[in-house]
N, C-alpha and C positions, 0 to 999 in steps of 0.2 A: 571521470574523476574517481580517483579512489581512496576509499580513507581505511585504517586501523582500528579495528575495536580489541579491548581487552576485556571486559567485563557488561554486563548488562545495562550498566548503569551508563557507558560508554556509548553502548548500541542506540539506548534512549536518548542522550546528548547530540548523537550527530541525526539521527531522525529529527529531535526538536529543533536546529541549526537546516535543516532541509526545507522542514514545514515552513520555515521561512521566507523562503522563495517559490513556493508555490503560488497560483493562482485559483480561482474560481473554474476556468475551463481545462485544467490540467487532468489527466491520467494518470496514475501512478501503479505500474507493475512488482510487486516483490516477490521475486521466487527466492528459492535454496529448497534444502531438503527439509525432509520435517527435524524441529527442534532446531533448523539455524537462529531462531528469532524473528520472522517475520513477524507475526504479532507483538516480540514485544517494540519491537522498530514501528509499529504502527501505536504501541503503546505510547512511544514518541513524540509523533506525530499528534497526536491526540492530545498529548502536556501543551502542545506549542497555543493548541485551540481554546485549551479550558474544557476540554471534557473528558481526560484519561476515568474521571470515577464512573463514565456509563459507560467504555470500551468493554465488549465481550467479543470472544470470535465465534464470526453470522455461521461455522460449519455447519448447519442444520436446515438454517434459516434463510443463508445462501447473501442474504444484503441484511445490512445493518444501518437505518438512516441518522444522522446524528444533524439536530439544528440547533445550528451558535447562536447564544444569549445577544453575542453583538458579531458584526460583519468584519471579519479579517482579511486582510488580503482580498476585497471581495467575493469573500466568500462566505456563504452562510450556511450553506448545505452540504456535507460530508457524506458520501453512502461507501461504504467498507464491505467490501467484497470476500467469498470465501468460495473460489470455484472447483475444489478440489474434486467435490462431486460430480461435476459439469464434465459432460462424453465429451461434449464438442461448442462449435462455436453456435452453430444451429440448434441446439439444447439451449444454448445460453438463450438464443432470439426467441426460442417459443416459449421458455419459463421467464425471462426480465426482462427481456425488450432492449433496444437501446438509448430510450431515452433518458437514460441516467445519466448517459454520458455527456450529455448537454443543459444538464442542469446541476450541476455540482461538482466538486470534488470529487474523484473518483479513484478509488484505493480500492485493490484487488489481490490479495493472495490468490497465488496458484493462475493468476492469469495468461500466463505463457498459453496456460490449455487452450483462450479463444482468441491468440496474436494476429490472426486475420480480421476483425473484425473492432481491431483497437481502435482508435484514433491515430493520426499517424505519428501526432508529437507527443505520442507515450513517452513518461519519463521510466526506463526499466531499471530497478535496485536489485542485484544481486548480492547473498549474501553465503560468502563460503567458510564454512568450518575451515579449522586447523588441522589437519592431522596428528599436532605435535601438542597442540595447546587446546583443552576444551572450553577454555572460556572467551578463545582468539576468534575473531570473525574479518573476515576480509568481505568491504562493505562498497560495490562497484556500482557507480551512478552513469548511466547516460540515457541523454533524450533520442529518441531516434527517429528516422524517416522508417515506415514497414519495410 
């Protein structure tokens, strides 16, 4: 699936309209370059939840765990990923393990870096600038088999 964004506040709508249909044992991959918006598409994501006001990106920190006041979608536990730092997929296993990914929500910038190691019904969001238009993003959704 693909959708249009024109502006930020666009990018935020179809994240929020996403986070939708996610569940509790989902994956979520968002690459593009830096400054396409992944975070704020994860800022999105976060409105849908009730908690875009504790959203910060984990870059340093590497995860970021967020627990919903109430259970949506079956979900209660969000952990927000920022693997830009991460060598590899083997880096990822000895620094976080993977049992995040069976217990929550699982949103990961820059995750492409450990796509061997995903689950295999990762949902991957790509998100491409415009060349012609800076505030245009072409915003590419599919689940996939690895």
């Amino acid at each position: 699936m693909e959708y249009i964004s024109n502006s930020e506040q666009q990018t935020i709508k179809i994240a929020y309209d996403i986070a939708g249909k996610l569940n509790n044992t989902d994956t979520v991959v968002l690459t593009g370059e830096l400054g396409a918006g992944k975070t704020k598409f994860m800022y999105g994501i976060a409105t849908f939840f009730n908690i875009q006001d504790k959203i910060s990106s984990p870059t340093f920190t590497i995860v970021n765990e967020y627990n919903l006041d109430e259970t949506i979608n079956g979900i209660n536990t969000i952990f927000h990923f920022d693997v830009y730092r991460i060598e590899n997929s083997i880096d990822f296993i000895d620094s976080i393990g993977l049992e995040y990914f069976s217990n929550g929500l699982c949103i990961l910038e820059w995750g492409e870096n450990i796509k061997e190691i995903l689950p295999k019904n990762t949902i991957f969001i790509n998100i491409l600038k415009d060349d012609t238009d800076e505030n245009k993003r072409i915003i590419q959704v599919q689940r996939g088999e690895k």
